[in-house]
N, C-alpha and C positions, 0 to 999 in steps of 0.2 A: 504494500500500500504506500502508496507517494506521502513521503516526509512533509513536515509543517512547511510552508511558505508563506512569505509576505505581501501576496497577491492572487487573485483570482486565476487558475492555468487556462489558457485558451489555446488546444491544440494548435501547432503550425505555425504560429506564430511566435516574434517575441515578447519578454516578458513586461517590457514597456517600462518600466522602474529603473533598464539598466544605464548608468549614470553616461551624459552624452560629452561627448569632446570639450571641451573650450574652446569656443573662437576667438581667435584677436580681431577685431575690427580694425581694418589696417585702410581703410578709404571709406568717403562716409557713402559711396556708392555701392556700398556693399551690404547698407544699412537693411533696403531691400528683403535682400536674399534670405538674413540671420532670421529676420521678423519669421517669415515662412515655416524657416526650418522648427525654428522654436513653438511655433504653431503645430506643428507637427508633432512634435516629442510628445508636447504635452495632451494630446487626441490620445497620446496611447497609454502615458501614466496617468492619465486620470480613470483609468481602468483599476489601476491596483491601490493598494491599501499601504499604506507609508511603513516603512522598513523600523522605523521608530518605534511601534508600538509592538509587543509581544503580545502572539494571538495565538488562539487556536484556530487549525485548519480547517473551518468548515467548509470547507469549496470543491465547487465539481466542475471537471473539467468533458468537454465536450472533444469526442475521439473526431479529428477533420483531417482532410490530407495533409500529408507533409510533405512537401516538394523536395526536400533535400534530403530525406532520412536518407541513412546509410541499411538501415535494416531493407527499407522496401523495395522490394527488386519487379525492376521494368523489361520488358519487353524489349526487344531491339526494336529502335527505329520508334519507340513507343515515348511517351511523356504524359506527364499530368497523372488523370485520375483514370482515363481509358488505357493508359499506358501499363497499369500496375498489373505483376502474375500474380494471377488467385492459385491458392494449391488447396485442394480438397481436401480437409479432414477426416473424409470417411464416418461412415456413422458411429455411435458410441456402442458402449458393449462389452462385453467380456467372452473368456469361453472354458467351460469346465467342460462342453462335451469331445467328443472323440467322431473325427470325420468316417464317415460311411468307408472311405477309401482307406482308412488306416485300419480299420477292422477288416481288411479285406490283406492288407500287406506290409501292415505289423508297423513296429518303429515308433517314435514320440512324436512326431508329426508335426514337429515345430519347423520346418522346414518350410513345411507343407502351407501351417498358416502364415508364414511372412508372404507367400507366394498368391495365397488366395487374400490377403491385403492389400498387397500391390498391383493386384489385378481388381479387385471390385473398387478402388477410390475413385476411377473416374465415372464406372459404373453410378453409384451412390448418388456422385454430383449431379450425373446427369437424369436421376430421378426423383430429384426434386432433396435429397435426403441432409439431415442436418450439416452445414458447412462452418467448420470452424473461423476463425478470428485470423483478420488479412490484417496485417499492419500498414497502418495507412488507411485503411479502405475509412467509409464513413457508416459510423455505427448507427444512426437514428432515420425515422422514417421521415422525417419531413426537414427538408433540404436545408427551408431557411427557420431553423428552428435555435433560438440560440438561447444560451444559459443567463438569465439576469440573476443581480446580485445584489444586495444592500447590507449597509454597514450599519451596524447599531451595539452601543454598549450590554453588557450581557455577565452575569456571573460576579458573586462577588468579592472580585478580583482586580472588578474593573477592566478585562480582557476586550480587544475588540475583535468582532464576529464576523465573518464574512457566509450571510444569510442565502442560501439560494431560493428562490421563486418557483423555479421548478425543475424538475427534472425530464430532460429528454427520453424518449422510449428508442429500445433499440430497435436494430432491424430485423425483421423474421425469422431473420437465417439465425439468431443466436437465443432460439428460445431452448436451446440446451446445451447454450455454452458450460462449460469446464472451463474456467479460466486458466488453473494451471495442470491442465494432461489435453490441451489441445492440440493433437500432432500435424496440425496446417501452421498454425505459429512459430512449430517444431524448422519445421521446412522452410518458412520466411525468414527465421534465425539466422539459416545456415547453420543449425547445430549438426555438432559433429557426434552424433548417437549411433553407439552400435545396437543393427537389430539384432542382432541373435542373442546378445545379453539383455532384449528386451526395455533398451533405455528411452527407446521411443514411448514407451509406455509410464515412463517415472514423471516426477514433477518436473515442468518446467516451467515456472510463473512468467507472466510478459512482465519485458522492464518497466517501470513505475508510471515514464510519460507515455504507453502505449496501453493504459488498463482503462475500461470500456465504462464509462461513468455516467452510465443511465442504466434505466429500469426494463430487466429482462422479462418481456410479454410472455404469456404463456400461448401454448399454440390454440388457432384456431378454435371454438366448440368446445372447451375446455370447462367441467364441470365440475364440482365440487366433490374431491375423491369420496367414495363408496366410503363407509364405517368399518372397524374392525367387529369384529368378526368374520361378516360376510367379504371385506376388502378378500381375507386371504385366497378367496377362490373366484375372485371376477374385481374385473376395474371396468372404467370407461375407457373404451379404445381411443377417442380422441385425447385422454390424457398423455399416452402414448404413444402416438400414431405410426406404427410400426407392425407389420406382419409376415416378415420375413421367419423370423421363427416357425409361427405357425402353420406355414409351409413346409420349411427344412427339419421340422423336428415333431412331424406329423404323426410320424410311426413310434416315437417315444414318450407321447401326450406332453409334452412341456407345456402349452398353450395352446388353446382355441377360440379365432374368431367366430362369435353369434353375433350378427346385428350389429349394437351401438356399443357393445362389451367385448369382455376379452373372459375366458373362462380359461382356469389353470386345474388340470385335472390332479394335479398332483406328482407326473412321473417325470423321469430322466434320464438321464444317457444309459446309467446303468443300474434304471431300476423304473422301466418304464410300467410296470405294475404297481408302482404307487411306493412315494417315499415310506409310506407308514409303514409297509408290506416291508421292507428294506433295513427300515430303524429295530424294529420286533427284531429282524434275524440278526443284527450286529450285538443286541442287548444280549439274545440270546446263546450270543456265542462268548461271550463275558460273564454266562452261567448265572442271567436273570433271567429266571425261568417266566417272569409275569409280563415278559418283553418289553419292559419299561427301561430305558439305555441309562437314567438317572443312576442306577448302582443305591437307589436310596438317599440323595441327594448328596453323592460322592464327585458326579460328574455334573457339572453346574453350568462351565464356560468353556464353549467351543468353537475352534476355527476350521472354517469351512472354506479352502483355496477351490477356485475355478468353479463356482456355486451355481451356473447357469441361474435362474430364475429364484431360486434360492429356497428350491420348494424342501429341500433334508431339513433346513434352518425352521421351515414353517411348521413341519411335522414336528421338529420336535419343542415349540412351545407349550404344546397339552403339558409335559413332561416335567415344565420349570428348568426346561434346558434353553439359555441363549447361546446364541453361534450368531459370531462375526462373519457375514458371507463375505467373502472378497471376490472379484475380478478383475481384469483390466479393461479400462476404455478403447475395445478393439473394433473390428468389423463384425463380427455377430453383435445385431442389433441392441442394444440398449438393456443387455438382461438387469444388471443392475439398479435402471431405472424403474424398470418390471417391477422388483421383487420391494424395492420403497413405496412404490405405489400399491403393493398390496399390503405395504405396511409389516416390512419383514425386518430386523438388521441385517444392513449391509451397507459396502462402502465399497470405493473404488481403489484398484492397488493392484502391485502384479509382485511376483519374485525375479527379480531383477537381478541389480547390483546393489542397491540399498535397502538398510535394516526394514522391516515392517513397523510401523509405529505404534510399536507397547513396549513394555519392560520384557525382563524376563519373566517366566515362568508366571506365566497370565493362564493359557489356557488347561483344562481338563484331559482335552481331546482334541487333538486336528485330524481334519479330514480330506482323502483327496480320492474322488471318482472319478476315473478317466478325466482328469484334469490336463492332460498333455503337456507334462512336465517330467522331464529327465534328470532324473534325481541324482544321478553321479556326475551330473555334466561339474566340471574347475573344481574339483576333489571333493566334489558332495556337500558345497554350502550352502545349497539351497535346503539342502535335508538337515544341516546344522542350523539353521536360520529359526526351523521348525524344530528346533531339540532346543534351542537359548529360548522359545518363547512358550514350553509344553513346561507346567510343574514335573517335580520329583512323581515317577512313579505313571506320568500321564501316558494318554496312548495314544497312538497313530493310525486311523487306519485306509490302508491301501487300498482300492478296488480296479485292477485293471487287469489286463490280459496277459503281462508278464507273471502273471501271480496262476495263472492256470493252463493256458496255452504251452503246447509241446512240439512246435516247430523251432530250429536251432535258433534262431533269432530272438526269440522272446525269454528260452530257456538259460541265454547264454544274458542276456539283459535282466534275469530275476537272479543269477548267480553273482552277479557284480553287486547286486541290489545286496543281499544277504552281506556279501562279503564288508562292503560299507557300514551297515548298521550296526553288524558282531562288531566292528573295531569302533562304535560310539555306543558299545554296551547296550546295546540294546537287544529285547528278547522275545519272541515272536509270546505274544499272549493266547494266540487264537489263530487258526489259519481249516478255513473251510470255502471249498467250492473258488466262488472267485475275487477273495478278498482274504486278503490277509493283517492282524492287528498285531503291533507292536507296542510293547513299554519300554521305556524311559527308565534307568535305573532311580532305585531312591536314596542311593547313597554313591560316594565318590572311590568306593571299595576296589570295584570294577577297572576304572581310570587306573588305581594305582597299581594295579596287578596289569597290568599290560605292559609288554613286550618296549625297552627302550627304542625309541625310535618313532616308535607306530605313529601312523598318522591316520586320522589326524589329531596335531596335537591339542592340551589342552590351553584354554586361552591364561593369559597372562593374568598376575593380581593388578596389574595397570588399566585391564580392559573393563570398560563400563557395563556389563553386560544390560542394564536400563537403559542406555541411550537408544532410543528408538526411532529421533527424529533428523530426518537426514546424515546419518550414520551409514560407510559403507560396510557390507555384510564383510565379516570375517570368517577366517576358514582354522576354525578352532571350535574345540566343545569348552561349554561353559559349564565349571562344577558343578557339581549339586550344590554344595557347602560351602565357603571360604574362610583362610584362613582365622579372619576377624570374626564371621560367623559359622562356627564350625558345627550348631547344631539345628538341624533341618526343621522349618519352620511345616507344623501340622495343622491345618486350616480345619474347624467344624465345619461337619456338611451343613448344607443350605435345606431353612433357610436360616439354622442356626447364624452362621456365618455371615450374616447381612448386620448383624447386629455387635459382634463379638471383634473386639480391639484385634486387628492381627499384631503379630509379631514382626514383622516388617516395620511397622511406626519406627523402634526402637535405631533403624538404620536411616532415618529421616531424622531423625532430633526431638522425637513427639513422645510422648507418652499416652498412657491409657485415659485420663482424664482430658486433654483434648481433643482425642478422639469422639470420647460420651457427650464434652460438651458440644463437640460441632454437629452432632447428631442430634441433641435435644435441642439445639435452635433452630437446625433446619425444620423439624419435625412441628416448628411454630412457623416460623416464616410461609412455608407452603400451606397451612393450615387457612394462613390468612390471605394468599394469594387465593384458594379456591376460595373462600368465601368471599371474598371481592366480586371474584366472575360470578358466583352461585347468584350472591343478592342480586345483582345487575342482568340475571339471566341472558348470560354470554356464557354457561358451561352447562352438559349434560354429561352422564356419566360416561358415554361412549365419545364425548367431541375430541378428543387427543389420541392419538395412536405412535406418531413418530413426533418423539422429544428429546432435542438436546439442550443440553446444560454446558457452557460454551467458558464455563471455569467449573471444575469442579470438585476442588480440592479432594476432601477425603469420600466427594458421592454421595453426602445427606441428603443434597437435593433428590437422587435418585430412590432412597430408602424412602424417604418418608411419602412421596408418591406410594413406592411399596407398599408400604404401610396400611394405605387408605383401598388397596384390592384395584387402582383404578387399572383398566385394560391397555396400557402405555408399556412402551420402553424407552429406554433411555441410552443416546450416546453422548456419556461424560466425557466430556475434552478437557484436557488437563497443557496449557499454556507451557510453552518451553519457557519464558522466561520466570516461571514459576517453582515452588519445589516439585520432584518429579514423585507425587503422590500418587499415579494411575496406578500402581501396582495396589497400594492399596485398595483401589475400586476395586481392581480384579481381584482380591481376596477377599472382598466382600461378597464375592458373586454377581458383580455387573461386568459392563462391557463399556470400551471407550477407548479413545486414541491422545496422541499428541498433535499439536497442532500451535503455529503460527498467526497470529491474529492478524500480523499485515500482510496475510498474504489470504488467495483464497482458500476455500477448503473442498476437501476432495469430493464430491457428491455434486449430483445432477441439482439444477433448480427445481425449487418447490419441494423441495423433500420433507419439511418438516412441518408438524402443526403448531408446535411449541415450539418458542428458542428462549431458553431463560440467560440471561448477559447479568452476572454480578460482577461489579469493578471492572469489566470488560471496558468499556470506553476511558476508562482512568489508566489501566495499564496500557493502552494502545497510543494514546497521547504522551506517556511516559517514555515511548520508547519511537519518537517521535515518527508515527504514522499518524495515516487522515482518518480520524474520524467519519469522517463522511463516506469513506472507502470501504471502512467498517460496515457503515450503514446501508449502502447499496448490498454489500455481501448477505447480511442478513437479509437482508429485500430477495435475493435470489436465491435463499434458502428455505424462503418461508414460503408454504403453501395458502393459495388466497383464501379468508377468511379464518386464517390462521393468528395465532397471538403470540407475541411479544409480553415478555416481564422482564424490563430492566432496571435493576438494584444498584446507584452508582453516586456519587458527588451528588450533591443540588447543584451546582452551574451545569453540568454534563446531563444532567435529568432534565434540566428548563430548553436548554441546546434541543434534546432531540424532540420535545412537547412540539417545539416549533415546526417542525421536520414532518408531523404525522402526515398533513394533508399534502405536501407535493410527495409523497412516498403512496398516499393511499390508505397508508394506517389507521382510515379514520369512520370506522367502520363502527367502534365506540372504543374509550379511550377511559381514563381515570389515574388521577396523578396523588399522591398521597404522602407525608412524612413516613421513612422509617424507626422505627423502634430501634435503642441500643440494645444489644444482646451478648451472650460469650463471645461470638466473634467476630463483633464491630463494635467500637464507642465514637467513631464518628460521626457526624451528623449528612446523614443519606436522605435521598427521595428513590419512591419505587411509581413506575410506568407501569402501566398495563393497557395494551394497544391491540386491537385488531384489526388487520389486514381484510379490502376489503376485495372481490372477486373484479376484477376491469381485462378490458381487450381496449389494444391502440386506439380502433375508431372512438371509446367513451371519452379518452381524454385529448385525443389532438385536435 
């Protein structure tokens, strides 16, 4: 997000404030000319807001051509704005399945899809299908549409404000931008990414004067998503407008178009009789004989790499089981966006070259179903990547053709597999038909009884094994133990466990007592957010399905929801420049990532119905981003008629009151003192905003 300025940015041009030559006046016939020029200067600093006064950012800059960029690349013989090459994004997406042709002739098929990527981008484009972000191009629908601004005293601080009027809408083509996994951006760059390590797929944020500062339309017909429950087995097609799936993945029921809906029957690449039918036999092969994969609330938090639609993830909520579904933003259409619209977790991501964004030893279980991924590929870190992020004792498990096929290829691909995993201790817990589960040793016993030498080795006491954000993957196993903590922390099953101080605090600097107190204040705070909505009939017990909490320290915000039975989940983001508490989450039995506020975040727009921002706009200002940058991101994360509760400063609360109606926010609204409690004594205001449902034609 674009750092504090001392003036309003207007793409493509300059910034008008920068200070102009001295003239000597050397003939008074020259007197003339200076008049003019100084005429001039001042048409364009009288644009900006004097360098003198210390402000906050609130300003939005309007994306317009840039005639000189070095980024944006012309045509030969081409200039201007007709001049510039578009490179197609290709549409968004991920892929857990397994192509027809590689079950027919074996192999990881990765090959296969960079191939069948670079051949359907121009396809895509020329079907109308989502096109990422041209740099240079012009982001809004209406040509002469330009951003006004007024300056007024504000906060008291005495700060001055730079207010916008309104905001521009973009244009069609980015009502499912990704601002940073946009691989047409990728390509305007000139970034230098290798695909075979999959880097086209990692973050790449656009540079600050090329980020899109208007409000992303949703598409055409766009209706107000279905309820959970019912969401998990039908959306609105037009929320998605994609049916490529349901074509190519006909014979394995991932999805089916009826009419104005989309209906998800339930199955998948390798279990196209139904995830549930599939969960039963993995449970039951971990010797829970009531097919329940819980283990009795043993196995709580699960990742789920290359999740197609995310429908394993959806089966197993009956269960009190969440799974993190991952994919990458690839050319199978949008599964990702699929399985949020039916109100599932998930997120976007791939295995790469960089860490996944959690700590260690988060999940219970990972899981990988024909996910098309070669696990021995650069000495097996992609398979270590998922061993730093599985608890002591967790399991893995495999579903694919190397695990039961007997032709030399596959045979000689599950013997490498074996030989890999014996040398990171790990030991087959279960192995039937065509999946095989592995554990995770739960001591460092194993490691130290191995052969000097072996590789690979174990990672160093220097190595952070929490760092999870923009971190590259290493090719080392992370103990179970360390030296400093040398005995294995044992987490109560869930939902004991939601409740109960982990032992991990003690490696943060925290004890048990702020743990209880930040749990009993959240457990008031959200008590009186719902009754705000409730009184005001803005909540039913079914209106929230997908919520994130966008700081969330130890995840009381996400308990004490818990708490109250309501049918929600939550993704706890935990702020890098923060302590790195997500581990905590994860031992309490949630789910949730790290994340950068100035930057965006990884998920389609509209994804959420809730976004809760405590001291969100205070540490984004501190760490000197826009505000306002902030504020568009959450605009494109929240689904329409969706709400906002931000907890933050009284000047930063009054700031964004202002803001509701050119955002739309203003659907009903109510602005309030907060209460001091264990873990605040300063003096706060709390927001609560809902977003209201608009298409371009309502507002231009």
């Amino acid at each position: 997000m674009a750092g504090r300025q001392g003036s309003l940015r207007l793409r493509g041009r300059g910034e008008g404030n920068a200070q102009g030559k001295r003239l000597v006046i050397l003939a008074g016939t020259m007197f003339g000319i200076l008049f003019f020029l100084s005429l001039q200067r001042s048409s364009y600093s009288g644009r900006g807001v004097s360098k003198e006064s210390p402000q906050v950012d609130w300003t939005v800059s309007r994306a317009v051509v840039v005639e000189n960029d070095p980024f944006v690349e012309r045509e030969k013989g081409g200039g201007g704005e007709e001049g510039e090459k578009k490179v197609s994004a290709g549409g968004g997406g991920e892929g857990r399945e397994e192509e027809k042709e590689e079950e027919k002739e074996g192999g990881d098929g990765k090959e296969g899809v960079e191939e069948v990527e670079e051949e359907k981008e121009e396809e895509e484009k020329e079907e109308g299908h989502f096109e990422g972000l041209v740099l240079g191009d012009e982001a809004t629908n209406n040509e002469e549409e330009a951003v006004e601004a007024s300056e007024e005293e504000a906060g008291d601080e005495g700060i001055l404000q730079v207010m916008p009027k309104s905001f521009p809408v973009c244009d069609s083509r980015y009502t499912e931008l990704v601002p940073c996994l946009d691989r047409n951006l990728n390509h305007q760059m000139k970034l230098k990414l290798n695909l075979s390590l999959m880097e086209h797929y990692e973050r790449h944020c656009p540079p600050t004067d090329h980020r899109l500062n208007c409000l992303i339309p949703p598409p055409p017909n766009y209706k107000v998503p279905i309820r959970w429950p019912k969401s998990r087995d039908e959306i609105w097609q037009a929320n998605v407008p994609h049916t490529f799936l349901a074509t190519e993945k006909s014979d394995q029921h991932w999805m089916v178009v009826k009419g104005d809906k989309v209906n998800f029957p339930g199955g998948g690449t390798h279990f196209p009789d139904g995830a549930d039918k599939y969960i039963a036999h993995l449970a039951k092969m971990l010797k829970n004989k009531d097919g329940n994969l819980s283990s009795g609330g043993k196995i709580r938090t699960v990742f789920d790499v290359g999740c197609g639609v995310a429908s394993f993830g959806a089966y197993l909520l009956p269960m009190d089981i969440l799974a993190m579904s991952l994919a990458p933003n690839d050319v199978h259409q949008n599964q990702i966006q699929f399985a949020l619209e039916r109100g599932i977790p998930a997120t976007l991501g791939v295995l790469g070259t960089m860490r996944l964004p959690y700590p260690s030893k988060s999940f219970d279980l990972a899981h990988c179903s024909r996910c098309r991924i070669d696990w021995r590929q650069r000495d097996g870190v992609l398979l270590l990547e998922i061993d730093r992020i599985l608890r002591p004792g967790g399991y893995f498990v495999w579903s694919s053709p190397p695990v039961y096929r007997d032709d030399p290829a596959e045979k000689q691909e599950w013997a490498e597999m074996v030989d890999l995993v014996s040398r990171m201790c790990w030991t087959i817990a279960a192995k039937r038909d065509q999946t095989v589960i592995w554990a995770k040793p739960l001591t460092n016993e194993c490691y130290e009884k191995r052969p000097k030498g072996t590789w690979p080795p174990l990672c160093s006491i220097a190595n952070d094994a929490d760092a999870g954000w923009q971190e590259p993957m290493k090719i080392c196993i992370t103990p179970v133990t360390s030296p400093s903590r040398p005995e294995r922390a044992v987490l109560a099953r869930w939902p004991k466990r939601m409740n109960t101080p982990p032992s991990r605090l003690k490696e943060l600097g925290f004890n048990d007592k702020t743990f209880i107190d930040d749990t009993i204040a959240w457990k008031k705070r959200v008590d009186l957010y719902i009754q705000k909505l409730r009184e005001a009939k803005q909540m039913e017990d079914d209106s929230f399905r997908n919520v994130m909490d966008m700081k969330a320290n130890f995840g009381g915000f996400a308990a004490a929801l818990q708490d109250m039975n309501l049918p929600v989940w939550v993704m706890n983001v935990v702020p890098i420049s923060g302590p790195s508490t997500l581990k905590i989450i994860y031992d309490r039995g949630f789910i949730g990532s790290y994340h950068d506020w100035c930057e965006a975040y990884s998920t389609y727009p509209r994804t959420y119905d809730l976004l809760h921002a405590w001291n969100v706009f205070s540490d984004v200002y501190n760490h000197d981003c826009s505000p306002i940058d902030l504020l568009l991101e959450m605009d494109r994360l929240l689904r329409p008629q969706g709400v906002v509760i931000i907890r933050d400063k009284g000047s930063f609360v009054d700031e964004v009151r202002k803001q509701l109606n050119v955002l739309h926010w203003n659907l009903w609204s109510v602005v309030f003192d907060a209460e001091k409690d264990e873990i605040s004594d300063r003096e706060e205001k709390i927001l609560i905003a809902r977003k209201r449902l608009w298409q371009p034609e309502d507002i231009i």
